[in-house]
Steps between C-alpha positions, in 0.01 A plus 500: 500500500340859394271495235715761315665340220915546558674641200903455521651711172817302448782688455712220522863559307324737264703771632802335357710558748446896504399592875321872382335245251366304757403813749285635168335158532378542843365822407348408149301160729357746721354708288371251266337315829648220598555377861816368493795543297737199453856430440735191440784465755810319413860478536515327148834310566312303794167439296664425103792286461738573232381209278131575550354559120280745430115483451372509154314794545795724629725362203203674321502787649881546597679285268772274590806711591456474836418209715255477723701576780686800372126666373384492862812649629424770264159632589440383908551740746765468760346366838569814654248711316181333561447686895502819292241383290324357773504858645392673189185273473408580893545861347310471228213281636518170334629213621843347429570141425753300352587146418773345638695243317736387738591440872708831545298737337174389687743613806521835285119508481403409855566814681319725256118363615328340214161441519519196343818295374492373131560160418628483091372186275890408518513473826238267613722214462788645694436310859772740721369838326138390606588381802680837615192744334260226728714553831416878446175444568318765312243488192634393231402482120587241278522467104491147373611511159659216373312256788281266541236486736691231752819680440298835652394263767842411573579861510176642734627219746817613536440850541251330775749263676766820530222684645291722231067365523331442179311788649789746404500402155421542189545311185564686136359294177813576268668399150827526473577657148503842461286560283262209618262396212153548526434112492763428720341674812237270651362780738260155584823386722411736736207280664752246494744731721213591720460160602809494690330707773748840522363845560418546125604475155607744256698582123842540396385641132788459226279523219456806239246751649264520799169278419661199683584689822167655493316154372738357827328728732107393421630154523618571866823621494588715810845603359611613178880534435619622163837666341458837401843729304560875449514399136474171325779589244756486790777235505432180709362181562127612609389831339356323214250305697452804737184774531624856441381783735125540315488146497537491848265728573257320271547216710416651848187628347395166370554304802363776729173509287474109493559502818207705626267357250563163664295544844390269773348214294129554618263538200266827623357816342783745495413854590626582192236305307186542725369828335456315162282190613211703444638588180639208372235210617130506414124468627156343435362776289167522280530422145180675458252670639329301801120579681510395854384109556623391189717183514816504460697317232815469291313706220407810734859546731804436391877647604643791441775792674529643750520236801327671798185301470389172535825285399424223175641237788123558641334428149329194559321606811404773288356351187122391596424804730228756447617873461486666827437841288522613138829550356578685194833316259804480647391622837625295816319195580382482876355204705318754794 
């Protein structure tokens, strides 16, 4: 794994079905610095069947007209389009990705080069969908919303037995519920998931705002995936819970700042601090005037700014000397 914190902007269906939508996506997760872009591919009528309810939270947001079914018809792309994306993101110098959530369109997404296939919370239950990503043999990243830790076992192995190492991938924290509530994250599950001995762990972030994402990344996490919309006031089942463009951008800051404030672990002087230890720590001083030969004592020295003499660590082995020379207050105390 690099040390660089991945960033996937997920686009997901927020282009609702509008192909220039989605293009202005590409562009808008570039500039705002992300390193991958993500979509959702589906042929709904293979992934939905035509009984399959709704989730509370897109009643909410798209009422109940529609069933769940028909709203994905409306706003996925058709297979077809996601090469030209694929191209546009080679173009524009971010990389593409996109989920797959079923058998035929991860044949749609195989020829287009991924650098990584993504594995949705829904799917790590579905034993011939992980079994066909796994015979792919490529790095792979994994949400496991909805899961519990031996279900993600279940999963890792699978992707194992069909022929994907742990080494290839990576395991997202996630709750599914767009929003997710503060208290319902339990970023702590993490360690848990890092137990299970894959490349590395990351965050699927549903909740309001960045802090989680960016409290995610000095916790560890080596990916952060989040939904971002052209406007939150568009219709659909994700805007709501999605960042906008400044948001976005927000984000990328935050994580790269974290990020480099993180550093290898080893407690040292920085360079960026080593001017001010003479500054900042003190010396033995005089705390009044002193004649050479004259002892020593806690009424005579004491310790005071700036720290380029003797250090107070050395005060004992001070205390019951004889001066080597006079020295006037506040002047340096010397032992030679």
């Amino acid at each position: 794994m690099s040390q660089k914190v991945i960033i996937i902007a997920e686009a997901g269906v927020n282009h609702n079905g509008d192909l220039e939508r989605a293009r202005q996506m590409v562009r808008v997760a570039r500039e705002c610095g992300a390193d991958y872009v993500k979509f959702q591919t589906a042929k709904p009528e293979l992934v939905i069947s035509s009984i399959a309810p709704k989730a509370e939270y897109q009643k909410e947001t798209t009422g109940n007209e529609q069933s769940q079914l028909e709203m994905c018809k409306a706003i996925h792309l058709p297979l077809c389009d996601y090469e030209g994306l694929a191209e546009l993101c080679r173009q524009e110098g971010i990389g593409f990705m996109s989920t797959p959530f079923d058998l035929v369109s991860i044949d749609c997404l195989e020829p287009l080069g991924m650098d990584w296939w993504k594995i949705p919370s829904g799917e790590i239950t579905n034993l011939p969908y992980l079994r066909k990503i796994g015979a792919l043999r490529q790095k792979v990243i994994m949400s496991t919303g909805m899961s519990t830790l031996d279900e993600v076992e279940a999963a890792v192995k699978v992707l194992e037995q069909a022929g994907t190492p742990r080494s290839s991938i990576i395991l997202l924290h996630c709750t599914t519920q767009y929003p997710t509530p503060y208290r319902a994250v339990n970023l702590r599950a993490m360690n848990a998931l890092e137990a299970l001995g894959c490349a590395a762990v990351g965050y699927s972030d549903h909740t309001v705002g960045i802090e989680v994402s960016v409290a995610a990344v000095a916790m560890g996490a080596k990916v952060i995936e989040k939904h971002f919309t052209l406007d939150k006031n568009l219709p659909g089942p994700d805007h709501r819970a999605s960042l906008d463009p400044t948001e976005l951008r927000d984000l990328v800051k935050a994580v790269r700042n974290v990020e480099e404030s993180l550093g290898n672990g080893e407690k040292v002087v920085a360079e960026a601090e080593r001017s001010n230890i003479e500054v900042a720590r003190k010396s033995i001083v005089a705390a009044r005037d002193i004649k050479a030969g004259e002892l020593l004592t806690e009424e005579n020295i004491t310790v005071k700014r700036p720290g380029n003499g003797l250090s107070p660590m050395l005060w004992d082995e001070v205390i019951g000397t004889r001066a080597v020379r006079d020295f006037v207050y506040d002047s340096l105390i010397e032992l030679k």
